[in-house]
C-alpha positions as CSV (number, residue, x, y, z in Angstrom):
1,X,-63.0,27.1,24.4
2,X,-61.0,24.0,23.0
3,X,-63.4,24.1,20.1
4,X,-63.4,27.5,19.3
5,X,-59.4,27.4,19.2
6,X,-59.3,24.4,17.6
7,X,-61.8,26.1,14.5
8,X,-59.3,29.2,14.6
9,X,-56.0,27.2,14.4
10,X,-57.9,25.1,11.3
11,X,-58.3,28.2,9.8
12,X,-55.0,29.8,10.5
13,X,-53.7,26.5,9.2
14,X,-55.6,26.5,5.6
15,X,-55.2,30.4,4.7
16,X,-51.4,29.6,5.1
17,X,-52.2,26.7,2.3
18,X,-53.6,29.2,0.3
19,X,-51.6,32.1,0.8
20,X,-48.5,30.0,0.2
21,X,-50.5,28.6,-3.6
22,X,-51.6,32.2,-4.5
23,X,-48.1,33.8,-3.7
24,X,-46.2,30.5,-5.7
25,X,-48.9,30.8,-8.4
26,X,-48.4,35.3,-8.7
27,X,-44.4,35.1,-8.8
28,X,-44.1,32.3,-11.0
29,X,-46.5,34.0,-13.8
30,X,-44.7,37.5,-13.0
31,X,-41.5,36.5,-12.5
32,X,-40.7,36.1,-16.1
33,X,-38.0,33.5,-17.5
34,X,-35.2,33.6,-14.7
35,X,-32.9,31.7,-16.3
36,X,-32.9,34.0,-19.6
37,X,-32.6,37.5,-17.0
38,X,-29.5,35.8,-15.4
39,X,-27.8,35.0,-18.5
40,X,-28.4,38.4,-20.2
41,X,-30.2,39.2,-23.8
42,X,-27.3,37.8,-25.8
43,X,-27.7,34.2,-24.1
44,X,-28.6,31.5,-26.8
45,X,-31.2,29.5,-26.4
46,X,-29.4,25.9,-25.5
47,X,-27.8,28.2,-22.3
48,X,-31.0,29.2,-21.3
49,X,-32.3,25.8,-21.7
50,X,-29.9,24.4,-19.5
51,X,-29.6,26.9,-16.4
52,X,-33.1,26.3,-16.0
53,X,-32.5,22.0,-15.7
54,X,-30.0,23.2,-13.5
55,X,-32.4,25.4,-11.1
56,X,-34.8,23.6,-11.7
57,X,-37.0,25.5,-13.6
58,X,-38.2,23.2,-16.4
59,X,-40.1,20.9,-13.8
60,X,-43.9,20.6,-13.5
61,X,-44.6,23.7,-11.4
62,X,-46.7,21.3,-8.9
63,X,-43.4,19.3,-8.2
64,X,-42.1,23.0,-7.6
65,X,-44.4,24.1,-5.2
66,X,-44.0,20.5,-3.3
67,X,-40.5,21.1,-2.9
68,X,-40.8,24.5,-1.7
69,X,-43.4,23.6,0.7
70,X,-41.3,20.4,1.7
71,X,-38.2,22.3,2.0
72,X,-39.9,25.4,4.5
73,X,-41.4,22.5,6.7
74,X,-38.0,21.6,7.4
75,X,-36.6,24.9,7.6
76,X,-34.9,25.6,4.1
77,X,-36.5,28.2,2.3
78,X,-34.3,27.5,-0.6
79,X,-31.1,28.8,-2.5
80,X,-30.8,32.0,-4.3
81,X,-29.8,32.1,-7.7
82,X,-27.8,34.7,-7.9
83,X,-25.2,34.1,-5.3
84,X,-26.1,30.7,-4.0
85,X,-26.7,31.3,-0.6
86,X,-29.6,30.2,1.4
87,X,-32.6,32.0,1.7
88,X,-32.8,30.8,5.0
89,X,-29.5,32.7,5.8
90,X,-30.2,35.8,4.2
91,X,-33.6,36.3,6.1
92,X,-31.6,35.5,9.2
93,X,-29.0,38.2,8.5
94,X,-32.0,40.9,7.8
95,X,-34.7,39.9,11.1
96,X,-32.6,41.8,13.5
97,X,-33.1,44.7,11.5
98,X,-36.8,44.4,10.6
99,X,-38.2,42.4,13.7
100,X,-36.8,45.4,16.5
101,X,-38.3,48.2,13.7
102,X,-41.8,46.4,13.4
103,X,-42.0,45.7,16.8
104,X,-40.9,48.8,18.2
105,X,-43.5,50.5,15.7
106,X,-46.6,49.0,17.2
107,X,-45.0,49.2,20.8
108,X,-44.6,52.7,20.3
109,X,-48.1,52.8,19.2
110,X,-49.7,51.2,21.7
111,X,-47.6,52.7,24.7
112,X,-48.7,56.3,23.2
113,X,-52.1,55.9,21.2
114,X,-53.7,54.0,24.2
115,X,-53.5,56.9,26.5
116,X,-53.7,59.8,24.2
117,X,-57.3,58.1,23.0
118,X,-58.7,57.4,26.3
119,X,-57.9,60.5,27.6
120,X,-59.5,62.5,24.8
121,X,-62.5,60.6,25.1
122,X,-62.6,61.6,28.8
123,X,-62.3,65.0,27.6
124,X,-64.6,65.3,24.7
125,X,-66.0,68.5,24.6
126,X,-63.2,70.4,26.5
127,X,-60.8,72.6,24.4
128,X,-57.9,69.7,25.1
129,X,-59.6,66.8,23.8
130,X,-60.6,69.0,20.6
131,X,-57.1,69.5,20.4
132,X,-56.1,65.8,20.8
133,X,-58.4,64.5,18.2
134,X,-57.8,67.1,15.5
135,X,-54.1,66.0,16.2
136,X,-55.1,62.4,15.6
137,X,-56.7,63.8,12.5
138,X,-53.6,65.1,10.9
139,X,-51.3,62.4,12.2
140,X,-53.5,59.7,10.1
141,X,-52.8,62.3,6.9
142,X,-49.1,61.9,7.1
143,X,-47.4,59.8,5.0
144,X,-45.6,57.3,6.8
145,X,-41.9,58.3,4.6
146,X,-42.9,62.3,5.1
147,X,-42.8,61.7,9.0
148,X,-39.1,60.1,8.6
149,X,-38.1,62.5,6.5
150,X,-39.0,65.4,8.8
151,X,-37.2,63.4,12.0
152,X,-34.3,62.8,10.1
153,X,-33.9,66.7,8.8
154,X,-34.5,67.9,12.5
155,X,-32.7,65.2,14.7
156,X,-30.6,63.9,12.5
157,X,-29.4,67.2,10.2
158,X,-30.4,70.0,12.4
159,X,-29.6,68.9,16.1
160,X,-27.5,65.7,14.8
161,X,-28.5,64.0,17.8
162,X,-29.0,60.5,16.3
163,X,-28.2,59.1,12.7
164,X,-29.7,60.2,9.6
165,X,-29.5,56.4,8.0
166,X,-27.8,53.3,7.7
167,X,-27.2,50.7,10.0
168,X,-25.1,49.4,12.9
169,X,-24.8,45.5,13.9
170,X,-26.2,44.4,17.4
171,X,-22.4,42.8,16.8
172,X,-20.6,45.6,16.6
173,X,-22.7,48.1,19.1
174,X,-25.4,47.6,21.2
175,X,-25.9,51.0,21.5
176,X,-25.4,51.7,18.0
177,X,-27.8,49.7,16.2
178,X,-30.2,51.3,19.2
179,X,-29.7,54.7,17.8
180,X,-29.6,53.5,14.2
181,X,-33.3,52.6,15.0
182,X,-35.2,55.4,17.1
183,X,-35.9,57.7,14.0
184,X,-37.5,54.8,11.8
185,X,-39.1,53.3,14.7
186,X,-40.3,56.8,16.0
187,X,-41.7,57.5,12.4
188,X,-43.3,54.7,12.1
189,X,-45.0,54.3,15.6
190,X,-46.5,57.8,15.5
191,X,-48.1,57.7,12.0
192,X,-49.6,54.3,13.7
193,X,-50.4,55.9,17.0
194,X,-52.4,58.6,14.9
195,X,-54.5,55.9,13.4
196,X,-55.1,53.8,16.5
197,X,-55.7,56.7,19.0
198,X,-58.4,57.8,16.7
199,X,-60.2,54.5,16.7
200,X,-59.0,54.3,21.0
201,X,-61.0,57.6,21.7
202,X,-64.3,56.3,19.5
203,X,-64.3,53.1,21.0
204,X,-64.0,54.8,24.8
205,X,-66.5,57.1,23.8
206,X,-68.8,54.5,22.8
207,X,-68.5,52.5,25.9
208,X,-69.0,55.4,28.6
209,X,-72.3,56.2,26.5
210,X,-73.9,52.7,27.6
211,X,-76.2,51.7,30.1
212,X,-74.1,50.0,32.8
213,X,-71.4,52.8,32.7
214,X,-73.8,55.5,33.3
215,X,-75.2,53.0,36.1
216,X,-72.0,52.8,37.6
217,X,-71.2,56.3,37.8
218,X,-74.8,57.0,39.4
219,X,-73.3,54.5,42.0
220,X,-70.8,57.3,43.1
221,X,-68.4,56.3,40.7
222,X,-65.9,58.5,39.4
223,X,-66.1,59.2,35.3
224,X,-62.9,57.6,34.5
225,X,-63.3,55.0,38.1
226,X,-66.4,53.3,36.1
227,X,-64.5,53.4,32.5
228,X,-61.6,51.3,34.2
229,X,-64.0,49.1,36.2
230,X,-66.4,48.6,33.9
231,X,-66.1,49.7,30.8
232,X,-62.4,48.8,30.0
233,X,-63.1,45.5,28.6
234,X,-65.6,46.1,26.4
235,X,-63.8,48.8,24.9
236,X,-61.0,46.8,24.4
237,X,-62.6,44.9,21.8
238,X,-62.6,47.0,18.9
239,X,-59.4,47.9,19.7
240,X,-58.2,45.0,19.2
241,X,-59.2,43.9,15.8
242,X,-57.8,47.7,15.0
243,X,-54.5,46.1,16.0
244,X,-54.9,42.8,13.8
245,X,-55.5,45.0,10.8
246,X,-52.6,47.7,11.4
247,X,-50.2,44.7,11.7
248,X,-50.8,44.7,7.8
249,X,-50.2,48.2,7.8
250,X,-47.1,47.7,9.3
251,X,-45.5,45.9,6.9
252,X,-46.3,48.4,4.0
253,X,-44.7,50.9,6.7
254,X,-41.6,49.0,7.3
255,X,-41.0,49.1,3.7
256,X,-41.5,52.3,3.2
257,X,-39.0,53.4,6.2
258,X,-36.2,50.9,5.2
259,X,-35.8,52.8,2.5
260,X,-35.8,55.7,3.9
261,X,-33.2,55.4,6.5
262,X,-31.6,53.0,4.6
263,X,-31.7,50.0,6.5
264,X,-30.7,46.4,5.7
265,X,-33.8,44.8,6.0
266,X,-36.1,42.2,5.0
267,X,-38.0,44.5,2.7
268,X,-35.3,46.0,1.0
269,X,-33.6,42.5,0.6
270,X,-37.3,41.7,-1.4
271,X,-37.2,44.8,-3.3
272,X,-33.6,44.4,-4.8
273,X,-34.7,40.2,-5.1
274,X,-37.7,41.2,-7.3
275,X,-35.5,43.5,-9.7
276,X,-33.0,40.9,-10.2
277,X,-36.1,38.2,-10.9
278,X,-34.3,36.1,-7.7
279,X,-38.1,33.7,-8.0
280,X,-37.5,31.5,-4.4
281,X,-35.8,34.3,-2.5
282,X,-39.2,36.6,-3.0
283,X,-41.7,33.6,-2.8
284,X,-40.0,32.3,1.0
285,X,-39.6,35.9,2.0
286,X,-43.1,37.2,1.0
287,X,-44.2,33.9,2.7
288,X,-42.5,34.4,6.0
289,X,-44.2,38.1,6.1
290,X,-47.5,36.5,5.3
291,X,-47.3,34.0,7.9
292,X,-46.6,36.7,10.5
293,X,-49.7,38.7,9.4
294,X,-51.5,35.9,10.1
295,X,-49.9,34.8,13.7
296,X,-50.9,38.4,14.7
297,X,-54.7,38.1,13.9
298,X,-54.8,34.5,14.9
299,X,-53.2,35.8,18.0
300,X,-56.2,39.1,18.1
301,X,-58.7,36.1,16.7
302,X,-57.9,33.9,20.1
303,X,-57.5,37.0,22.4
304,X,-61.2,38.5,21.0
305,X,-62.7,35.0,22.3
306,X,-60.9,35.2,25.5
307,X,-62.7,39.1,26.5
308,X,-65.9,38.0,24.4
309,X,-67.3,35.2,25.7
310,X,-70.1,35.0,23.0
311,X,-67.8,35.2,20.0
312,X,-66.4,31.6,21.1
313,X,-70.2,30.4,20.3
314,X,-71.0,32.4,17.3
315,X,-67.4,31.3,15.4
């Protein structure tokens, strides 16, 4: 076991290498001369040549990437250009809005796709589980800004139960910033819960098919007794690489939703960081959302070994 965690935490350790020289290498080439976007069109070139000594812009871009990998192993992500704060700051100010909405998401996934799916496999055949996967079916059809659309016209405009967008500070209100987050969260945990209930009721339906299941039920076992005995783990397998791989998903759904409901977020923060050509801010943001993506399928990686015996000999 000490081997196979010490081959996935390698692993983990140099795709974060390379992930943090692909994402230096895109921005830098795409990113355009900063110094002559900050200074405007009219700038002359002597301006130009000096904001960038100032940022440091004119340097080898090797010395560049050093400093930014220097400066994020001692926690400083840099300074934004256009207002001089830290990026370290800024993320800060925006994870209490994205982290509860991502998290939330898959929670609310999990808590209702985990259910729905097994039960539907159960079923198969029998009018209700025909029902649940053709429900599954449409869910993974709609568009992940359609579904927050639709909750905000009906909760929000209709019943005005809860907020339509914008935000409220855990500072200011507890309570508010709760409500500020149901609709996006609810949007984007269903769309999610469509996907993985679909791939829950497979993988159940897979597992009650073999062997041992069927020899457990000739034992006296109840249909859904020898699924939870027996057949639970290995169904659980699948499932969760599924998870790993939607945790991608979820970032591309968070981005989507902050602007919907228009939340202060980390997304939104990149989006307005990319327009303005703001080069560390959108490198050590883009970074820290990488490195997340990766904890969660190092996480599913080390979790797949721990159910599956046999994958900590074969990896």
């Amino acid at each position: 076991m000490l081997v196979f965690l010490a081959r996935r935490f390698t692993f983990f350790v140099l795709a974060l290498i390379a992930s943090s020289i692909l994402i230096f290498s895109l921005i830098r080439i795409a990113g355009g001369n900063v110094a002559a976007v900050m200074l405007g069109k009219a700038a002359r070139p002597e301006a130009i040549d000096e904001l960038m000594a100032e940022l440091g812009l004119d340097r080898p871009l090797p010395v560049q990437y050093l400093d930014w990998v220097g400066g994020m192993l001692r926690g400083d992500l840099g300074t934004s250009f256009r207002t001089g704060e830290s990026v370290t700051a800024l993320l800060v100010d925006r994870l209490p809005v994205s982290v509860p909405l991502a998290l939330g998401g898959m929670a609310l996934a999990l808590l209702v796709a985990l259910p729905i799916g097994t039960y539907a496999a159960t079923k198969a055949g029998s009018p209700i589980g025909t029902f649940v996967a053709m429900a599954s079916q449409v869910g993974i059809a709609v568009p992940v800004f359609w579904a927050g659309v639709l909750l905000s016209l009906f909760f929000g405009v209709r019943l005005g139960w809860l907020p339509t967008g914008g935000w409220t500070p855990w500072s200011t209100s507890v309570s508010g910033a709760v409500q500020s987050l149901i609709l996006p969260v609810t949007a984007l945990g269903m769309v999610m819960a469509a996907t993985l209930s679909r791939y829950t009721r497979t993988s159940v339906l897979d597992v009650m098919n073999e062997d041992y299941v069927r020899t457990a039920r000739a034992s006296g076992m109840t249909r859904g007794g020898a699924l939870m005995r027996v057949g639970l783990r290995n169904a659980s397998l699948p499932l969760v690489t599924v998870v790993g791989l939607l945790a991608a998903e979820l970032i591309g759904g968070t981005v989507i939703i902050e602007e919907v409901f228009s939340l202060p977020g980390l997304a939104r923060m990149i989006l307005s960081s990319v327009s303005a050509r703001e080069v560390i801010v959108v490198q050590s943001a883009v970074m820290v959302i990488v490195a997340f993506v990766m904890v969660v399928n190092l996480i599913v990686d080390v979790l797949y070994g721990v159910l599956d015996p046999r994958v900590r000999v074969a990896r």
